[in-house]
TORFI-957939 format. One line per field, with one value per residue (C-alpha): x, y, z. Coordinates in steps of 0.001 Angstrom, whole numbers, plus 524288, in hexadecimal, padded with zeros to 5 digits. Example, Ala and Ser with C-alpha at 12.3 -4.5 7.8 and 13.67 -1.06 7.14 Angstrom:
<nodes>
x c(8300C 83566)
y c(7EE6C 7FBDC)
z c(81E78 81BE4)
</nodes>
This chain:
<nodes>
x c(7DD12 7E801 7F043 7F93C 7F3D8 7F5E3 802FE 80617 8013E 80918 8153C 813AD 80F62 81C27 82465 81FF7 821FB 814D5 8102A 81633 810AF 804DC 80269 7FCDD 7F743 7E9A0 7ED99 7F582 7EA55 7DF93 7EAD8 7EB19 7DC20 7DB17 7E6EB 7DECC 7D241 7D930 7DE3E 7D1C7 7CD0A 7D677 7D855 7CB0B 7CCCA 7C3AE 7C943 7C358 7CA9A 7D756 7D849 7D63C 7E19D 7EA64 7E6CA 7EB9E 7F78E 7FA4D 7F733 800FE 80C21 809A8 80D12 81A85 82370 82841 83500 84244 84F32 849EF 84C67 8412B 8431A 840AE 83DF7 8337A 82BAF 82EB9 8299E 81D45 81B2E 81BD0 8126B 809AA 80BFE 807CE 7FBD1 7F759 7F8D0 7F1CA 7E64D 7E7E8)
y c(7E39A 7ECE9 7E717 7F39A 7F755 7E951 7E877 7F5C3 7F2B7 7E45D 7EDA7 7F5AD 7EBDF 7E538 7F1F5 7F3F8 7E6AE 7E4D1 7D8D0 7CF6F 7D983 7D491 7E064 7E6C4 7D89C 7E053 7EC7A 7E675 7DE65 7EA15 7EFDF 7E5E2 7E56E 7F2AC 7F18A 7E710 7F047 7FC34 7F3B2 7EF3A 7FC35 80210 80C6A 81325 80F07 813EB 81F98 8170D 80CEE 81432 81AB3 80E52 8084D 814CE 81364 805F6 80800 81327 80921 8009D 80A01 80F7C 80003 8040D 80E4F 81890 81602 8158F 80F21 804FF 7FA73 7FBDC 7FC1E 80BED 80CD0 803DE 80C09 816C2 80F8D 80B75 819C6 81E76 81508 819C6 826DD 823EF 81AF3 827E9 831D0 82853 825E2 82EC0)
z c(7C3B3 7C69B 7D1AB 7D68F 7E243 7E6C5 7E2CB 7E680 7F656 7F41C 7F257 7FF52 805E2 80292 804A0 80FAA 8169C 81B5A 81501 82023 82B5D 8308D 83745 828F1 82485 82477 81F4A 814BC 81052 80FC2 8066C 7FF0A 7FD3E 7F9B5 7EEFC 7E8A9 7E94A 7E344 7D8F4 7D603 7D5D8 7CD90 7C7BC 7CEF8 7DDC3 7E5A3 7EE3F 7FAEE 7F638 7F210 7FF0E 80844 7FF9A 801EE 810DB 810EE 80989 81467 81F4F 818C5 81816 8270A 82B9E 826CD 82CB9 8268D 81E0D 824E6 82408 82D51 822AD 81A59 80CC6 80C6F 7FCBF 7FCB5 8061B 7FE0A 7F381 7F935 7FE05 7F154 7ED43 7F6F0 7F3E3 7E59C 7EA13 7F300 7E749 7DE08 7E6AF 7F307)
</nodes>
């Protein structure tokens, strides 16, 4: 079983400092549950499925605001836009 959509949501999740946050506690674990089901359903997931794990990664990166100089580490929320970016072309 092919684990990268896990470990791929572990990484935002970390670069985006939300793990602590209670406030995305429920969000962060549908995520998670619909990593593990597009892993599992690699490399044909459904497009129902595909799309409510795009919504969810969006919902994820709305809890953040938009990249500044207000102390946040800048380049990884580059980073984890572009892996977005690449997620939305590859399933979109």
């Amino acid at each position: 079983m092919a684990q990268s959509n896990i470990r791929s949501l572990n990484k935002t999740i970390r670069c985006l400092d939300l793990e602590d946050d209670d406030r995305y506690a429920a969000t962060i674990e549908l995520a998670r549950t619909l990593a593990r089901q597009m892993d599992d359903a690699m490399p044909e997931p459904s497009t129902r499925l595909s799309a409510a794990y795009l919504s969810v990664l969006k919902d994820l990166l709305k809890a953040v605001p938009p990249a500044s100089n207000d102390g946040v580490d800048v380049e990884r929320r580059r980073e984890t836009a572009r892996q977005m970016e690449e997620f939305m072309q590859r399933f979109g």
